[in-house]
C-alpha positions as CSV (number, residue, x, y, z in Angstrom):
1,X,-38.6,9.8,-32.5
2,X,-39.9,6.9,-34.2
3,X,-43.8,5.8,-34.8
4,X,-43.4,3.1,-31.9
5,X,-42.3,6.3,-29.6
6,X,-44.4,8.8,-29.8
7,X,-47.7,5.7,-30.4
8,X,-45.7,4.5,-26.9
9,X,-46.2,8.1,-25.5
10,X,-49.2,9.0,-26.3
11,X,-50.9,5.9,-24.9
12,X,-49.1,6.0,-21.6
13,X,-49.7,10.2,-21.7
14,X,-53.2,9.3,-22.0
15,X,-53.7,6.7,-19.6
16,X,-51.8,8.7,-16.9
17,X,-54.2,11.7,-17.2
18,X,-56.0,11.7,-13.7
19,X,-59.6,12.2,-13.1
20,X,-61.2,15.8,-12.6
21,X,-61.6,17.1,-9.0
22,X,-62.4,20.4,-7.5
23,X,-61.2,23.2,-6.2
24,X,-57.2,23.7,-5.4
25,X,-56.7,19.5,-6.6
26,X,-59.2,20.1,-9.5
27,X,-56.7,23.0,-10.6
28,X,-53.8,20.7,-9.8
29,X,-56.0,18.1,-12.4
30,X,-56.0,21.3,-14.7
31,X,-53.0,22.1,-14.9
32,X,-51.3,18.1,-15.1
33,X,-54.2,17.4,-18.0
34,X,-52.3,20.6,-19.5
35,X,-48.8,19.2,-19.2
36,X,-49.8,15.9,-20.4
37,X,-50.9,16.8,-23.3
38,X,-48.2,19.4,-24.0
39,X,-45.8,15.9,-24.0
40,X,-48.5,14.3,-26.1
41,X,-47.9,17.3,-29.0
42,X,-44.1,17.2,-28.2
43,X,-43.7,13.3,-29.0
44,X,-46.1,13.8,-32.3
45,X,-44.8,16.9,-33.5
46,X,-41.9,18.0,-31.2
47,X,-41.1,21.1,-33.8
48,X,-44.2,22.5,-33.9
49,X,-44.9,21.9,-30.1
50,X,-41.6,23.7,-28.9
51,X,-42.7,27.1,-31.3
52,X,-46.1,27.5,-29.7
53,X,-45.4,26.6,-26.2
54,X,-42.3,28.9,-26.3
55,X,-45.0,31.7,-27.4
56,X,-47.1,30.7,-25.1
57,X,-45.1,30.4,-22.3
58,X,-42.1,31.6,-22.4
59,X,-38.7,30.0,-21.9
60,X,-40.0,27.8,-19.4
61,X,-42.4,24.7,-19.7
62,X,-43.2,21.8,-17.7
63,X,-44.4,18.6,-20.1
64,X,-45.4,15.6,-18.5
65,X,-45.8,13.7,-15.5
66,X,-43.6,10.5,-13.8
67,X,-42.1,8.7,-15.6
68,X,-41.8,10.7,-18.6
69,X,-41.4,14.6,-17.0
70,X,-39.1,17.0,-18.0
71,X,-38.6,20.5,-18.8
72,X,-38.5,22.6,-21.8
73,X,-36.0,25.4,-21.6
74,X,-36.3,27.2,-24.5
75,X,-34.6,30.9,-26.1
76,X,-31.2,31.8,-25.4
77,X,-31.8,32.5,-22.2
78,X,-31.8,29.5,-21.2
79,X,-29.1,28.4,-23.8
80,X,-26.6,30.6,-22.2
81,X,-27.1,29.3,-19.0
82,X,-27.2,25.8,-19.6
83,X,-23.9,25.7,-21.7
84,X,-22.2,29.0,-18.8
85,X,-22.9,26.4,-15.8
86,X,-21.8,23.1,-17.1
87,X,-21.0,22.1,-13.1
88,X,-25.1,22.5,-11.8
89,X,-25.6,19.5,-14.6
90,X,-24.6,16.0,-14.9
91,X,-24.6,14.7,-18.3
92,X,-23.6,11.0,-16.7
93,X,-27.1,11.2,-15.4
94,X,-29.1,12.3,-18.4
95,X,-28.2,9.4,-20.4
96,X,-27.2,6.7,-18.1
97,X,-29.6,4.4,-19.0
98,X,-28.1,4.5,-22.3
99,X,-25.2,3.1,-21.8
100,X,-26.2,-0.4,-22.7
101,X,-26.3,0.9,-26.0
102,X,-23.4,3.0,-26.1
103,X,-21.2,1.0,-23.5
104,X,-20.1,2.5,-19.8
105,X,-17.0,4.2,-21.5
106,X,-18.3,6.3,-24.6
107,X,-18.3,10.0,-24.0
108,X,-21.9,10.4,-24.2
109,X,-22.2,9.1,-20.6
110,X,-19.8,10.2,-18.9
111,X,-18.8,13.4,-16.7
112,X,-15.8,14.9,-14.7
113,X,-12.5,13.8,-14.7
114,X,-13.4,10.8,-16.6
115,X,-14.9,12.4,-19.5
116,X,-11.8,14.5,-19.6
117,X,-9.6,11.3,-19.5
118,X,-11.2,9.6,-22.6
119,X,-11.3,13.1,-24.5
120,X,-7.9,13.6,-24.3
121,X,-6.8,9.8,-25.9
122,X,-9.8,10.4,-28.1
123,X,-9.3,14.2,-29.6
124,X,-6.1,12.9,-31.0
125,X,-7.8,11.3,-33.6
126,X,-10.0,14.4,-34.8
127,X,-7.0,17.2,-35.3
128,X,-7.8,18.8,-38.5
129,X,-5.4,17.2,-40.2
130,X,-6.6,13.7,-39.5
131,X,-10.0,15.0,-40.1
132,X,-8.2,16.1,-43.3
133,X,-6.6,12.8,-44.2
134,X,-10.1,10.8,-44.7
135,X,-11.3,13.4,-47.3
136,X,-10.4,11.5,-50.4
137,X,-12.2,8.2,-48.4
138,X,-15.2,9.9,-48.5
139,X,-15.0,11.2,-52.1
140,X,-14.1,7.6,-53.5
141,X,-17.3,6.1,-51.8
142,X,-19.7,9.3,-52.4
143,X,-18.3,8.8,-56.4
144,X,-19.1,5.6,-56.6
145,X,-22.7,5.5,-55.3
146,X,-23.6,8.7,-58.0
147,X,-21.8,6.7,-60.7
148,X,-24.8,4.8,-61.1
149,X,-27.4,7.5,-61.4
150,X,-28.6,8.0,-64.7
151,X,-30.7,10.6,-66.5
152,X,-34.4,10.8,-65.7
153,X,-33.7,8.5,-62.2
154,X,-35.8,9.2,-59.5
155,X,-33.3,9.0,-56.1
156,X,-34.0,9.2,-52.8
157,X,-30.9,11.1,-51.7
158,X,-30.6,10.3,-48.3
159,X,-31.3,6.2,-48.4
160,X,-29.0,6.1,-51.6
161,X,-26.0,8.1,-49.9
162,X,-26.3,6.2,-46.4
163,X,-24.6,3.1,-47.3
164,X,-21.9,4.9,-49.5
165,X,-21.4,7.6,-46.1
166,X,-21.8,4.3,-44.1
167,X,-18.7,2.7,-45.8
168,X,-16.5,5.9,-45.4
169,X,-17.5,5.6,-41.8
170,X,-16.2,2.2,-41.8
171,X,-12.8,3.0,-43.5
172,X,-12.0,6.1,-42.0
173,X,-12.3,4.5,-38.6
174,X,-11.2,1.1,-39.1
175,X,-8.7,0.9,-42.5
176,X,-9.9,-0.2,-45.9
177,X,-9.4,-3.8,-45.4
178,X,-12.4,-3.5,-42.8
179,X,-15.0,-3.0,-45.7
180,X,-14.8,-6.7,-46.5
181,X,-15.8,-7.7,-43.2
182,X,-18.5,-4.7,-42.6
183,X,-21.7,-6.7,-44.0
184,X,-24.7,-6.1,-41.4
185,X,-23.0,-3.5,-39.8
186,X,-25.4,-0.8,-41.9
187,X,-28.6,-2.6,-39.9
188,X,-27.2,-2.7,-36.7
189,X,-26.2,0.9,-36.7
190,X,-29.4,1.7,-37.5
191,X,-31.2,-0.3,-35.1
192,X,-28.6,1.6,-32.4
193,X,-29.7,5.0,-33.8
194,X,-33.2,4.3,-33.4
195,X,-33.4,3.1,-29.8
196,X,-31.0,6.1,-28.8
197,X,-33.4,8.3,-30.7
198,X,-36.2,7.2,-28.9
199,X,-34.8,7.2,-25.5
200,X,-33.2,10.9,-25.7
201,X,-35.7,12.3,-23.3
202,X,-35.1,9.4,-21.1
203,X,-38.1,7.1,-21.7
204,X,-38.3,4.5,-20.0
205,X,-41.6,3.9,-20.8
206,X,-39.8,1.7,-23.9
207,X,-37.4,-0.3,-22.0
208,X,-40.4,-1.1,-19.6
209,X,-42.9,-2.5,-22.3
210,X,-40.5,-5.0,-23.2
211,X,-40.2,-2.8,-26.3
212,X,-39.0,-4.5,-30.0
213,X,-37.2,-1.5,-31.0
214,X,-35.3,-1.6,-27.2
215,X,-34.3,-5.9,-27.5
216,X,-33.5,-5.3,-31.2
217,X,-30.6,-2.2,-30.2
218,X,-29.4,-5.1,-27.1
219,X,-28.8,-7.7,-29.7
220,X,-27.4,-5.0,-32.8
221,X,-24.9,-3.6,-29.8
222,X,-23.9,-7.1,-29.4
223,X,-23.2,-7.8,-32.6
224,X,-21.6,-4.4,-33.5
225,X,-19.3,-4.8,-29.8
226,X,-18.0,-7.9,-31.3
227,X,-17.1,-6.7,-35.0
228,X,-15.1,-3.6,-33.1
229,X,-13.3,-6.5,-30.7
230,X,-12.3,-8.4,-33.6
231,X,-11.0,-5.7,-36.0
232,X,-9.0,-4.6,-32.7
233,X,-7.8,-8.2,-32.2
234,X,-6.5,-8.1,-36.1
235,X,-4.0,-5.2,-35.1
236,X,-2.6,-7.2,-32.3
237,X,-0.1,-8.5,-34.6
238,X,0.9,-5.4,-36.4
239,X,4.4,-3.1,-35.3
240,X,2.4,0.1,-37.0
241,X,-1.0,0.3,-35.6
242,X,-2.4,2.3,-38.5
243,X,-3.2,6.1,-39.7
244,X,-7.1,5.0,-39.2
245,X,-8.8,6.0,-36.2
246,X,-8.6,2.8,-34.4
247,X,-4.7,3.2,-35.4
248,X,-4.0,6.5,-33.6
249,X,-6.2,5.2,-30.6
250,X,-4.4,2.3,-29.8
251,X,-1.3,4.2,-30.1
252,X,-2.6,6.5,-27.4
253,X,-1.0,9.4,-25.9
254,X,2.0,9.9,-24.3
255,X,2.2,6.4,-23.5
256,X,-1.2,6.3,-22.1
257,X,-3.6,4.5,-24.1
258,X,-7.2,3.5,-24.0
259,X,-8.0,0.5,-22.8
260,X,-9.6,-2.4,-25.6
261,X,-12.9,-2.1,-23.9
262,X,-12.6,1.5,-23.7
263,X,-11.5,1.8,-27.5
264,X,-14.9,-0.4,-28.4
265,X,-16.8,2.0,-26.6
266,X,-15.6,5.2,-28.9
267,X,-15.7,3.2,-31.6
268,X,-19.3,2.0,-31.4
269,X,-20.5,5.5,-30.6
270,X,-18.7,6.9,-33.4
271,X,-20.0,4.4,-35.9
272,X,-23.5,5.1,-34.7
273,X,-22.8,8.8,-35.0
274,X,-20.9,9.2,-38.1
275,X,-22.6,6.9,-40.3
276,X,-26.3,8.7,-39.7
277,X,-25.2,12.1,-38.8
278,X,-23.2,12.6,-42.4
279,X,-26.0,10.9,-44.6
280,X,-28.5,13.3,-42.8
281,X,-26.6,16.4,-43.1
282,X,-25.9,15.7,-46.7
283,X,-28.7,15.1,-47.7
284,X,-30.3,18.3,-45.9
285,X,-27.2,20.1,-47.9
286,X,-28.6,18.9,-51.2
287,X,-32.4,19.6,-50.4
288,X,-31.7,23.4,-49.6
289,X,-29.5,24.5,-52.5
290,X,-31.3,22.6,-55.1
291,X,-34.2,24.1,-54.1
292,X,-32.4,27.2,-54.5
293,X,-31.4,27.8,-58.2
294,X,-29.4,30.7,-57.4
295,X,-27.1,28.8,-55.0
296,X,-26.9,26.0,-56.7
297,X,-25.9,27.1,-59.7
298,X,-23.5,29.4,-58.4
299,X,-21.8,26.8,-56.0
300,X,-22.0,24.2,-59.0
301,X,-20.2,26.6,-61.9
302,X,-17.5,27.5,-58.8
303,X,-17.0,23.7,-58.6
304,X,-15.4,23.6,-62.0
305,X,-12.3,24.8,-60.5
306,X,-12.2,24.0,-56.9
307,X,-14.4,23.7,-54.3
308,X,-14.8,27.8,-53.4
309,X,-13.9,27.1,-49.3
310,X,-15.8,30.1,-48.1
311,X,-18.8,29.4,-50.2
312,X,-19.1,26.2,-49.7
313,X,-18.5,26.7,-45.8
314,X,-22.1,29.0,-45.9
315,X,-23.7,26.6,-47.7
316,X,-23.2,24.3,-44.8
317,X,-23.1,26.3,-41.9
318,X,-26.8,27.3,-43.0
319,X,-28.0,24.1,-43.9
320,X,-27.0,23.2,-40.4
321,X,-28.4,26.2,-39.1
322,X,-31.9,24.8,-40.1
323,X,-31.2,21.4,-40.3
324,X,-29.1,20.3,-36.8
325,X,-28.0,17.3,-36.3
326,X,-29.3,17.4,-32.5
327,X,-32.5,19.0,-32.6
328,X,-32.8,18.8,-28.6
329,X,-30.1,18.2,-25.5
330,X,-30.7,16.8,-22.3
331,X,-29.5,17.7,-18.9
332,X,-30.3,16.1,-15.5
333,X,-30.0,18.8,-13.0
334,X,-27.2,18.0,-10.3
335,X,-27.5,21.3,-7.8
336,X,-30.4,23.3,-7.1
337,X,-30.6,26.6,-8.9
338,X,-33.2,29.1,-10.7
339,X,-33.6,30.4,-14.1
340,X,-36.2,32.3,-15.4
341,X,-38.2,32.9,-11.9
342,X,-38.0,28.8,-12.0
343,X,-36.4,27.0,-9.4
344,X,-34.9,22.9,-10.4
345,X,-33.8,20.4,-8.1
346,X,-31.3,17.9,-8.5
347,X,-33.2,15.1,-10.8
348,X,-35.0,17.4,-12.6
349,X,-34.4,16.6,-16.7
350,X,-34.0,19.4,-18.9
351,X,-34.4,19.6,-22.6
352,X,-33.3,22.7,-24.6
353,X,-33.1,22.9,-28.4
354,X,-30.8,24.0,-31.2
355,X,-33.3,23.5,-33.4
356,X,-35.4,25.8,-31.5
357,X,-32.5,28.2,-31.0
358,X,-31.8,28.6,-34.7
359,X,-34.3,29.5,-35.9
360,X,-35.6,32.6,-33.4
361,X,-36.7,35.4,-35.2
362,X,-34.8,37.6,-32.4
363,X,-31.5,36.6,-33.6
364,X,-31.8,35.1,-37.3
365,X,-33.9,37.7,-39.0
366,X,-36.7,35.8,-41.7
367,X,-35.5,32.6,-39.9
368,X,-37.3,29.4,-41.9
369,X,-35.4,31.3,-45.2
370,X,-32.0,29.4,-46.6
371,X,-29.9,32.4,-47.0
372,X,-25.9,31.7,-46.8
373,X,-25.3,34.8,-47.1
374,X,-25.9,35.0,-43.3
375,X,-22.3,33.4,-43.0
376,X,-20.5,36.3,-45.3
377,X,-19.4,39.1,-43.5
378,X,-19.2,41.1,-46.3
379,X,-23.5,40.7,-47.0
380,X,-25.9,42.9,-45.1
381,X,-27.4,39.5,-43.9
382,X,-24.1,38.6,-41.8
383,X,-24.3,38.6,-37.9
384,X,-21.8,36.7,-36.3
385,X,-23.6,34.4,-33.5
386,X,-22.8,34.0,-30.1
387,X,-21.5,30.0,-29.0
388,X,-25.1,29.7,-27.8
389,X,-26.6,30.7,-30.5
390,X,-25.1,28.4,-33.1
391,X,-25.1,24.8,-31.8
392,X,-25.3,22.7,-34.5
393,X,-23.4,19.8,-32.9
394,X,-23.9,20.9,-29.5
395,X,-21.7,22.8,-27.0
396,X,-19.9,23.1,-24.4
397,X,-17.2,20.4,-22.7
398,X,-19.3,17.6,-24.5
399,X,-19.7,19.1,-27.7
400,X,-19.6,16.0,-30.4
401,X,-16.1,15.0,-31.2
402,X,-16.3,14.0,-34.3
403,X,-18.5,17.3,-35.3
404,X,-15.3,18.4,-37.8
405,X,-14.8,14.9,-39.2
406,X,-19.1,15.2,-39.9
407,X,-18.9,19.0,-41.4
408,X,-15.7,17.7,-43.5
409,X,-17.5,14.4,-44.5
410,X,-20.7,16.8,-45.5
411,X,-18.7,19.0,-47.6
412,X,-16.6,15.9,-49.6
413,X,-19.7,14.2,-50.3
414,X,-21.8,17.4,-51.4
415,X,-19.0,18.6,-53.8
416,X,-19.1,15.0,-55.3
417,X,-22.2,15.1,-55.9
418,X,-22.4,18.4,-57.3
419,X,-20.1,18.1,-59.5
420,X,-21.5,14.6,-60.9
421,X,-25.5,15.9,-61.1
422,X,-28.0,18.6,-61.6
423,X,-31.5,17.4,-60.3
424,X,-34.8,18.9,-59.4
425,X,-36.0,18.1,-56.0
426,X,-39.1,16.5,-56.0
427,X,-39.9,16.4,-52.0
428,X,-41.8,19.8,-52.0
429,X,-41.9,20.3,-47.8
430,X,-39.1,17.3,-46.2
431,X,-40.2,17.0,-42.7
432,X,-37.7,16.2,-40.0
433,X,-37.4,13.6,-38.0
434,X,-35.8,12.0,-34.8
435,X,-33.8,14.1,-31.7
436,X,-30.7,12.7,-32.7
437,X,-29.3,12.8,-36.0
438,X,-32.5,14.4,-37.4
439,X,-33.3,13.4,-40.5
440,X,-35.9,14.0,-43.4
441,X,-39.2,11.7,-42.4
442,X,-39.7,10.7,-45.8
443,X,-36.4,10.8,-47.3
444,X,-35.7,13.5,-50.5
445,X,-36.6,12.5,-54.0
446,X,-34.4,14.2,-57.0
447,X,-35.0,13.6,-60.2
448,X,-31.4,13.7,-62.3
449,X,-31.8,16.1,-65.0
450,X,-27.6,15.7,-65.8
451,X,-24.7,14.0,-65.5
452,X,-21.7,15.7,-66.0
C-alpha cells in the first residue's frame, strides 16, 4: 500500500471506532474496537498482521467495519477452497471499481463467459514460444542499463532496472519503433500501479476523499489509453500486423479478433503489469542470491557457459516463493457457503494470501530461509507443492497471463546481470511493499565489486 493508504486507513479506522457500551452491545463495541484495529495493523504492516492473527485466530479473521470490511482467509485451507470453487466467487465484483483504471474489458474485471472470450484472443500471444521470442528484447535493454555501472558504484537495483524492464515492456508489446514514442509512459504506469495498489482491498475510502493518488491514476489512464489508440492506429496501414503482441492480437483467432477498445484494455493492463511486476521480481532475484555467496557464485561460474535451466529455474521459483508478485487476492463472495465453521454471504470480500501461504512452516520447512534446493528433486529439501500451495502469480481460471512472459523476463534480465557484475548487497533487511506487484520499500542498494 502506499503512505497516503494506510495514513487514509488508519484515520478513517480510527474515527469509526464506536463508543464503549455495556453488556451484550458493549461486547459487540469489544469486539468491533478489535476488528478495527486488526485493519489498522493490516494497512501499516499487512505481513506481520496476517502471521499473528493467523496464530491467533486461525484461518479465519474478520478486519474492519463498513466501508472498509473484509475477511482474512488465511492457511491452505482456505487456499484450496477458494481456488476448488471458483463458481461461489465473482472476481467482476472484487475489482469493479477498478475498472476506470484498468478499462471494462481487461481480464482483471471480468468473469464467465466473457472472461473466457478475451482469454482465448489474448493467450495467443503468451504460447511459450512467443514468450520465447522477446528474450533477446529483454537482454539488449537489461545490457545496456548495466553497461554503465562502474566499479565502486552504489546502485539501487530495482529503480536502476525499471526503466530498462520498462522499455522491454514497451517493445515486446508494441514493436521497437514504439520506444521513440514511449516518453512519460514510465510515470503513468506508475501512477496506475499505485492507485490499483491501494484500492486492492476495495477502498473506497480513497476514491471518496477526493484522493491525489486516485485523480492522478484518472488522468495517467487517460494518457496511457491514448498512447495504446495511437500505436493501434499506426498498424492500420500495415498488410502484416506484426510478431509483437499488439501484432498477434489484432490478427486474432480464427478470424475473431478483439475489438480496438478491447485490445487497449489488455494492453494497458499488461503494461501496468509487466513493467512493475518484472523490475520487482528481479530485483528480489538479485537481493537473495547475492546475499547468498554459495548460490551466487555457483549460478555465476555456471553462467560462463550457458545459463544452467534447472538451476536457474530454482533460483527463481524460490525467490518467488518469498518474494510473490501478489502478496494478497481478493474475492467478493457470490453464493452463500461455509468454510472453516464460518458462514459468508453474497458481498462478503475475501482476502487470502500467497505471501502468507508460502511461507507456512507446515508445508515449507525453515520457511523465511532462501534455499533453492527446495525446487531439486534430487535434494533432501525438495517437496513438490500442491497448486495451492505455490501461487506466485495467482491461480486458478484468472491466474495472470502474462506470468510466463514475467518468469521469462526475470530470468533474461538476472542472467544479464550476472554475468556483467559481482556486487555486495548493502540493504541488510529489504522490506516489502504494496499488494500488487510487491516490491522492496526502500529499494536494494549493491555496491559493484566487478565487471566482467
Amino acid at each position: 500500500m502506499s503512505e497516503h493508504s494506510e495514513a487514509t486507513m488508519n484515520t478513517a479506522a480510527s474515527a469509526l471506532v464506536p463508543e464503549p457500551n455495556i453488556g451484550g452491545a458493549g461486547m459487540g463495541a469489544a469486539r468491533s474496537a478489535r476488528e478495527i484495529s486488526d485493519l489498522q495493523a493490516f494497512s501499516t504492516d499487512p505481513y506481520a498482521a496476517m502471521q499473528r492473527l493467523y496464530r491467533d485466530n486461525g484461518p479465519i479473521s474478520l478486519l474492519g467495519t463498513a466501508p472498509m470490511r473484509f475477511w482474512l482467509t488465511l492457511g491452505t485451507e482456505a487456499c484450496e477452497f477458494i481456488l476448488a470453487n471458483s463458481h461461489l466467487f465473482s472476481w467482476e465484483r472484487a475489482f469493479s471499481a477498478l475498472a476506470p483504471l484498468t478499462g471494462s474489458a481487461a481480464l482483471l474485471v471480468n468473469d464467465g463467459d466473457r472472461h473466457r472470450h478475451l482469454r482465448k484472443l489474448v493467450a495467443p500471444a503468451f504460447t511459450a514460444r512467443r514468450v520465447a521470442d522477446h528474450h533477446a528484447t529483454v537482454t539488449r535493454h537489461v545490457e545496456t542499463a548495466v553497461a554503465g555501472w562502474a566499479r565502486g558504484d552504489i546502485v539501487d537495483v530495482y529503480n536502476a532496472l525499471r526503466p530498462a524492464l520498462r522499455l522491454a515492456t514497451v517493445e515486446s508489446l508494441f514493436g521497437v519503433s514504439a520506444m521513440a514514442r514511449s516518453d512519460g509512459l514510465d510515470d503513468w504506469l506508475h501512477d496506475i500501479h499505485r492507485a490499483i495498489d491501494t484500492d486492492v482491498l476495495g477502498g473506497t475510502l480513497e476514491r471518496g476523499s477526493g484522493s491525489p493518488i486516485w485523480r492522478r491514476a484518472l488522468l495517467a489512464r487517460s494518457s496511457v489509453h491514448r498512447w495504446v489508440v495511437a500505436e493501434i492506429e499506426r498498424r492500420g496501414t500495415r498488410a502484416e500486423p506484426g510478431a509483437d503482441v499488439l501484432g498477434v492480437l489484432l490478427r486474432g483467432v480464427d478470424g475473431t479478433r478483439l475489438t480496438d477498445d478491447e485490445i487497449t484494455d489488455q494492453l494497458v493492463s499488461l503494461l501496468e503489469a509487466g513493467a512493475e511486476t518484472t523490475a520487482a521480481q528481479l530485483s528480489w532475484t538479485l537481493y537473495c542470491t547475492l546475499r547468498d555467496r554459495a548460490v551466487w557464485t555457483g549460478i555465476t561460474a555456471a553462467l560462463a557457459d550457458r545459463p544452467p535451466a534447472e538451476e536457474l529455474d530454482h533460483i527463481v521459483s524460490e525467490t518467488m516463493r518469498l518474494y510473490p508478485a501478489t502478496a494478497v487476492i481478493s474475492r467478493t463472495v457470490a453464493t452463500e457457503f461455509t468454510l472453516a465453521g464460518q458462514r459468508f454471504a453474497p458481498g462478503d470480500l475475501l482476502i487470502f494470501s500467497p505471501f502468507h501461504t508460502h511461507r507456512l512452516p507446515s508445508v515449507w520447512p525453515d520457511p523465511e530461509r532462501f534455499e533453492p534446493r527446495r525446487w531439486d528433486p534430487g535434494s533432501e529439501w525438495y517437496r513438490r507443492p500442491a497448486p495451492f500451495e505455490f501461487l506466485p502469480f495467482g491461480g486458478g481460471p484468472h491466474r495472470c497471463i502474462g506470468a510466463g512472459f514475467a518468469t521469462m523476463a526475470v530470468k533474461a534480465a538476472f542472467v544479464a546481470v550476472a554475468r556483467r557484475i559481482d556486487g555486495e548487497v548493502l540493504t541488510t533487511d529489504a522490506r516489502p511493499h504494496g499488494l500488487i506487484g510487491m516490491h522492496p520499500r526502500d529499494g536494494i542498494s549493491v555496491r559493484i565489486d566487478e565487471k566482467r
